[in-house]
N, C-alpha and C positions, 0 to 999 in steps of 0.2 A: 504494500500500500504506500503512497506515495504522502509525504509527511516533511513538510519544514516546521520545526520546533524552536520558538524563541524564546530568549529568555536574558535578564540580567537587569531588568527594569526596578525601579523604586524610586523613594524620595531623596533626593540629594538639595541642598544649598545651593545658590547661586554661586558659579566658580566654580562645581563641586565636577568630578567624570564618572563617568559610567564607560561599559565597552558592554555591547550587545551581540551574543553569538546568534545562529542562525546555523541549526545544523540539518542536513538535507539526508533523507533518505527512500530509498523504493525507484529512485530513476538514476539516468547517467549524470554526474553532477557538471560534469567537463563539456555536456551539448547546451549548456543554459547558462544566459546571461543573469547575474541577480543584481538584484534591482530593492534596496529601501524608500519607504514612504512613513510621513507622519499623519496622523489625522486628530486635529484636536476638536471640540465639541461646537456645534454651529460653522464649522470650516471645512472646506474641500479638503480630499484627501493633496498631499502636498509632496511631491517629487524631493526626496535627500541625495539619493547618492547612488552610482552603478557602478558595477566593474567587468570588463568581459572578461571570458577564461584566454583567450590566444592574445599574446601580448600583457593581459592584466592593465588594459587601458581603465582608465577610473574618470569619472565627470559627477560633479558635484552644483548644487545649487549655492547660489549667490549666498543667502541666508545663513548656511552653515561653513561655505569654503575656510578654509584656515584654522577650523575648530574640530570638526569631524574627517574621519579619515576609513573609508573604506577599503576592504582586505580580502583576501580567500584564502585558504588552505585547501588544497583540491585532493592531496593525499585523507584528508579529515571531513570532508563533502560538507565544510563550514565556511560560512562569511561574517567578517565580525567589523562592528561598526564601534569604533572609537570614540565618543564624545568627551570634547573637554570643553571648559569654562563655557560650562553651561548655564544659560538664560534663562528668566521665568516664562520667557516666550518660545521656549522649546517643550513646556510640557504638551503633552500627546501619547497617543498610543502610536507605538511604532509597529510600522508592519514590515516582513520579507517578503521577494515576489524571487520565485526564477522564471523565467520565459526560454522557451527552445527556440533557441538560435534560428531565424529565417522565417517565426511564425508568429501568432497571435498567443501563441496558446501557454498559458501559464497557470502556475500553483506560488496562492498564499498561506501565510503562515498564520497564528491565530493572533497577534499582538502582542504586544506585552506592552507596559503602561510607564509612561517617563514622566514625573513630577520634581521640578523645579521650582522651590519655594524657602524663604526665611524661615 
């Protein structure tokens, strides 16, 4: 069965980091590109950060560039998402996405919850 599992989320301070794994299992990890997203309450879900597997090119949204740092480990069918000096305007629920390379068709993960607060 085909299963992304996230996890590492909580309450942190402003300033504070987190690193969020995302680990992949039930398909080929190396034919998908993955792909995070945040979605906070009354807001669109909201594009973070990609990496493909050939090359390990990585593109990042304006909002977080310089702070977060997207990864893979393709031996560990994991992608882990770095955050640091983290905002109160980064709390959300973070989602993982892979997509097969050349197609529409992908698998999310179930969230996991990021709160940023004094």
């Amino acid at each position: 069965q085909v299963q992304l599992v996230e996890s590492g989320g909580g309450l942190v301070q402003p300033g504070g980091s987190l690193r969020l794994p995302c680990a992949a299992s039930g398909f080929t990890f190396s034919n998908y590109v993955m792909w995070r997203f945040r979605h906070a309450p009354g807001k669109e879900r909201e594009f973070i950060a990609t990496i493909t597997y050939i090359g390990g090119t990585t593109m990042y949204a304006v909002s977080v560039k310089g702070r977060f740092t997207i990864s893979r480990d393709n031996a560990k069918s994991t992608v882990y998402l770095q955050m640091n000096s983290l905002k109160p305007e980064d709390t959300a629920v973070y989602y993982c996405n892979a997509r097969l390379a050349g197609t529409s068709s992908s698998h999310w993960g179930q969230g996991t919850q990021v709160t940023v607060s004094s």
